[in-house]
C-alpha positions in Angstrom: 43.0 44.6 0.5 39.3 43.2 0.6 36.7 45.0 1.5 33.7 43.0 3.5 30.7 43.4 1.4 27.1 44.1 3.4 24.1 41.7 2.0 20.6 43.4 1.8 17.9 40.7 1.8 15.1 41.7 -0.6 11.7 40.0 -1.9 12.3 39.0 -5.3 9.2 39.7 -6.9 5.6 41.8 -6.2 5.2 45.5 -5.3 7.5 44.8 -1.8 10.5 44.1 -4.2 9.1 47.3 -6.4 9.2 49.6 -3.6 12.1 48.1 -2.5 14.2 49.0 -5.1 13.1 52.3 -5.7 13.9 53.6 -2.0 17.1 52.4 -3.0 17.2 54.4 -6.1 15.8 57.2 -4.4 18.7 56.9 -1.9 21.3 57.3 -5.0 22.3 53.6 -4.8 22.5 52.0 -8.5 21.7 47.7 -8.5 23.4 46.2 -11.1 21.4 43.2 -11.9 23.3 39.7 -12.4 22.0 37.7 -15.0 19.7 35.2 -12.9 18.4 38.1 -11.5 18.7 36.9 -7.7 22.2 38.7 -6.5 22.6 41.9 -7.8 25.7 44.3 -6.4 25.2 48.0 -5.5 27.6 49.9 -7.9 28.2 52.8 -5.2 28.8 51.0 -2.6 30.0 47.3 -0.8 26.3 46.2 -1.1 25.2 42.8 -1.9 21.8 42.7 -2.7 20.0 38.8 -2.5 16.4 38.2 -4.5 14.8 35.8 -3.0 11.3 35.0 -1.0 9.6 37.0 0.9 9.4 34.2 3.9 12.9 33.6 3.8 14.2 37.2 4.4 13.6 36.7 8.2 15.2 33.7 8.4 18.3 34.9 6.6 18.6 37.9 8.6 18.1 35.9 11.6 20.8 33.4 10.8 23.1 35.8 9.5 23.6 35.2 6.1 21.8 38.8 5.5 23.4 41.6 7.5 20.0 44.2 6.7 16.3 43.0 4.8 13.3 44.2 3.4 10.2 42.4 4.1 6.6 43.0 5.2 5.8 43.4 8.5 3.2 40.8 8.5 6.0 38.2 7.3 8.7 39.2 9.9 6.0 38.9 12.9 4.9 35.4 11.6 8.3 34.0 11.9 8.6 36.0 15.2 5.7 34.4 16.8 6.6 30.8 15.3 10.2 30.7 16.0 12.0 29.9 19.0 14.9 32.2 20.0 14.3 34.4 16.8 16.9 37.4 17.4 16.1 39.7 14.4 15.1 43.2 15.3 12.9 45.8 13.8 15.4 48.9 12.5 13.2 51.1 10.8 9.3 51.0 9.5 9.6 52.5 6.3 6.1 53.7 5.4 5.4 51.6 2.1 3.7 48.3 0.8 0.9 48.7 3.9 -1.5 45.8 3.8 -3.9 44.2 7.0 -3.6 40.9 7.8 -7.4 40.1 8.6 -9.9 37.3 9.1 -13.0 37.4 6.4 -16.1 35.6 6.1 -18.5 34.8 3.5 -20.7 37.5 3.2 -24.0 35.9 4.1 -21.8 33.4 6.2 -23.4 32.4 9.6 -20.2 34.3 11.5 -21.0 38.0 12.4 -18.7 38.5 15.1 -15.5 37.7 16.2 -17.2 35.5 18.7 -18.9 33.1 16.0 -15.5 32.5 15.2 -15.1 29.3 17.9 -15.7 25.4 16.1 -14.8 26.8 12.8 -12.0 25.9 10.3 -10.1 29.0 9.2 -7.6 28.7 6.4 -4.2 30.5 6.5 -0.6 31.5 5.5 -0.4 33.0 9.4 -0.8 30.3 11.6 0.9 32.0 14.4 -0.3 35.0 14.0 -3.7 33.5 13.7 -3.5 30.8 17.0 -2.4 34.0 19.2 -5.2 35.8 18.0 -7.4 33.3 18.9 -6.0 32.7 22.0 -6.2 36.1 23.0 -9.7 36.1 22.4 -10.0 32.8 24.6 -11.3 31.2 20.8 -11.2 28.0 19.8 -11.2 27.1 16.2 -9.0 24.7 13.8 -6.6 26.0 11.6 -6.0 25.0 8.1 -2.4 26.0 6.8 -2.0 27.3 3.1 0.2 28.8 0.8 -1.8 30.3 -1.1 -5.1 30.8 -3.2 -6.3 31.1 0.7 -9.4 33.4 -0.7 -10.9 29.9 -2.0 -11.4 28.1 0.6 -15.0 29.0 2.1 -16.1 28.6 -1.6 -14.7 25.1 -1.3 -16.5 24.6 1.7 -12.9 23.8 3.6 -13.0 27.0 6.1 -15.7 28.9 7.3 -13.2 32.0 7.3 -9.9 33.2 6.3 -6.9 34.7 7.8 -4.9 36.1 5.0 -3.1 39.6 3.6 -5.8 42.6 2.4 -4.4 45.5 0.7 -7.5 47.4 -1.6 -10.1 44.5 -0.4 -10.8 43.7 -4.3 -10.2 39.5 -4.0 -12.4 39.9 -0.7 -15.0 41.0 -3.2 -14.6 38.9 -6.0 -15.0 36.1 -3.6 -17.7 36.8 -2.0 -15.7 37.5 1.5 -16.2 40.7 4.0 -13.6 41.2 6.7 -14.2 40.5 10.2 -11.5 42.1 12.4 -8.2 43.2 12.0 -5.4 41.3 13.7 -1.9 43.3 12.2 -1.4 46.0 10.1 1.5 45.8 8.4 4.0 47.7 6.0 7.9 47.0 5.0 10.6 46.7 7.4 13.8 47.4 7.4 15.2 44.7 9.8 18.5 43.4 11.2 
């Protein structure tokens, strides 16, 4: 008799994949780690759980390969926004690993509204999240895509602003950047 096992979709790595873990400590579930570290089994029960990015837990939930995930709000709504015919569904906020995805400026920069925001270059990881900002606010500015290291870019003279994850502010700072507006506030989901 086999016994279907359930896969969990966690990030692999950072304080999402910290907290992660821990609620499922604190819920009296055990992970037994595998040796590459990216499937590790629930001892208690049929669990799977799968380490892996944080971008790709929407997708594998989505597609099906992932019954349940854990993943940052700000993550999940990107793929939302940018994907066609995306099915996954919120289950549960769970409270931990809040962060604000936000657009900053240099801090003597020439933008002091939101307004000042149309003809500039703003650099990003959310490029959906950012166009339907800016198209709710009837703004029109070019978007430069990133993976990372997005702080850098006004210093580089590449972006006049960023769009990009804040959680205490503290690489705002050290580059010189002040935060314009809001556009999500975000926090782990448990999705499906």
């Amino acid at each position: 008799m086999t016994t279907e096992r359930i896969r969990i979709a966690l990030q692999k790595s950072g304080r999402l994949a910290e907290d992660s873990l821990k609620l499922l400590k604190d819920c009296g579930l055990h992970v037994a780690r595998s040796k590459d570290q990216l499937f590790c089994r629930i001892k208690e029960l049929p669990i799977d759980v799968l380490l892996v990015r944080d971008d790709d837990i929407p997708n594998f939930v989505d597609s099906g390969i992932c019954e349940l995930g854990i993943v940052g709000e700000n993550v999940f709504a990107e793929m939302k926004t940018g994907t066609e015919n995306f099915s996954a569904t919120v289950v549960e906020r769970l409270g931990f690993s809040q962060c604000r995805l936000t657009i900053a400026v240099p801090e003597n920069g020439a933008v002091k509204s939101v307004a000042d925001l149309a003809g500039t270059t703003i650099a990003t990881s959310y490029p959906h999240l950012l166009q339907a900002f800016l198209i709710s606010h009837k703004i029109t500015a070019k978007t430069l895509v990133m993976m990372g290291s997005v702080e850098v870019a006004p210093r580089l003279k590449i972006a006049d602003a960023i769009c990009d994850i804040v959680a205490s502010g503290a690489t705002l700072t050290a580059n010189n950047l002040r935060e314009l507006t809001t556009i999500l506030n975000s926090q782990a989901l448990l999705v499906r």
